[in-house]
C-alpha positions in Angstrom: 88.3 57.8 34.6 86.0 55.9 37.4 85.0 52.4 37.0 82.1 52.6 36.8 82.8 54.7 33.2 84.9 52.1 32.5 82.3 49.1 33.0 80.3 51.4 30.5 82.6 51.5 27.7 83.2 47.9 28.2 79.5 47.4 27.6 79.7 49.8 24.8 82.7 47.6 23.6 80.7 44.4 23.5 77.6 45.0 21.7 78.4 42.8 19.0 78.8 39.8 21.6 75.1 40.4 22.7 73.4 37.3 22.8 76.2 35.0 21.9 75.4 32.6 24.8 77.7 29.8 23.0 80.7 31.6 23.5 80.8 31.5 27.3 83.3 28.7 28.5 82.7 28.1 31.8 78.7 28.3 32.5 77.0 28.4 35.2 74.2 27.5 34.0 72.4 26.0 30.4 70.3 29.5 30.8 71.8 32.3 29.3 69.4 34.2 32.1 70.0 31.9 35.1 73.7 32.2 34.0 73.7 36.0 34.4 71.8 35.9 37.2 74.0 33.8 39.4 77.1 35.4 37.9 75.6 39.0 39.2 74.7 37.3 42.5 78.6 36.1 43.0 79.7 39.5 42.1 77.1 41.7 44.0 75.4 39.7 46.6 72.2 40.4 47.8 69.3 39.5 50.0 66.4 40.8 47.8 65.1 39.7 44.4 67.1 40.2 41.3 64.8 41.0 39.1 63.2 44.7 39.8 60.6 45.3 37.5 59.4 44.5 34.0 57.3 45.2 31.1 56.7 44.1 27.8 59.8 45.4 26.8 62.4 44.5 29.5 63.1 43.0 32.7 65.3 45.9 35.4 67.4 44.3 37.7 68.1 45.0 41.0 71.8 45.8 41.0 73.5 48.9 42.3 76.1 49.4 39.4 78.3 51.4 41.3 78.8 48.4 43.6 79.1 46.0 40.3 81.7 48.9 38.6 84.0 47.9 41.6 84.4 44.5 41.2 83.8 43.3 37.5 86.0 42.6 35.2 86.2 42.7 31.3 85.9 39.3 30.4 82.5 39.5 33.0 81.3 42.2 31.3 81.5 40.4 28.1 79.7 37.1 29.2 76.5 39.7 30.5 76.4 40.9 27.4 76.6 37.2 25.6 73.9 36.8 28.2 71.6 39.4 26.8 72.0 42.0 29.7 72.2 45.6 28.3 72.7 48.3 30.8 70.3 51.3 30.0 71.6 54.4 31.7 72.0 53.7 35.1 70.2 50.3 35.3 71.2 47.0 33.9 68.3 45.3 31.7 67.4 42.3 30.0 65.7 43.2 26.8 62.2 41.2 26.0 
């Protein structure tokens, strides 16, 4: 199995913990967005904009998920998803 199937059944495995901001110990920030954000930046650094693209329906990051299958970990994971981050397919989203 690769890891980046892995990181997807891990994201599958946490869908009840989406949104549950006030389970994350160690925050980086008060902003369950900013907290994602800066926790994606530490694990996939980058010199463009994290946020990709948007409508009224969701924000697309910029993150190669590939790169972010090779380094995560489970307990990672499962803050993004406390965090509201959702990956769609091949991208990772924040739902509107």
């Amino acid at each position: 199995m690769t890891k980046l199937a892995i990181m997807k059944e891990w994201f599958a495995k946490y869908d009840t913990d989406y949104l549950k901001f006030d389970f994350i110990e160690k925050k980086f920030s008060t902003r369950a967005d900013i907290h994602a954000f800066i926790l994606l930046d530490i694990l996939v650094p980058g010199i463009c904009d994290i946020i990709y693209d948007s409508n009224h329906e969701y924000v697309i990051l910029n993150i190669n998920i590939e790169v972010l299958a090779e380094v995560i970990t489970e307990d990672q994971v499962r803050d993004l998803r406390r965090c509201g981050i959702t990956l769609d397919g091949e991208r990772l989203v924040i739902l509107n």
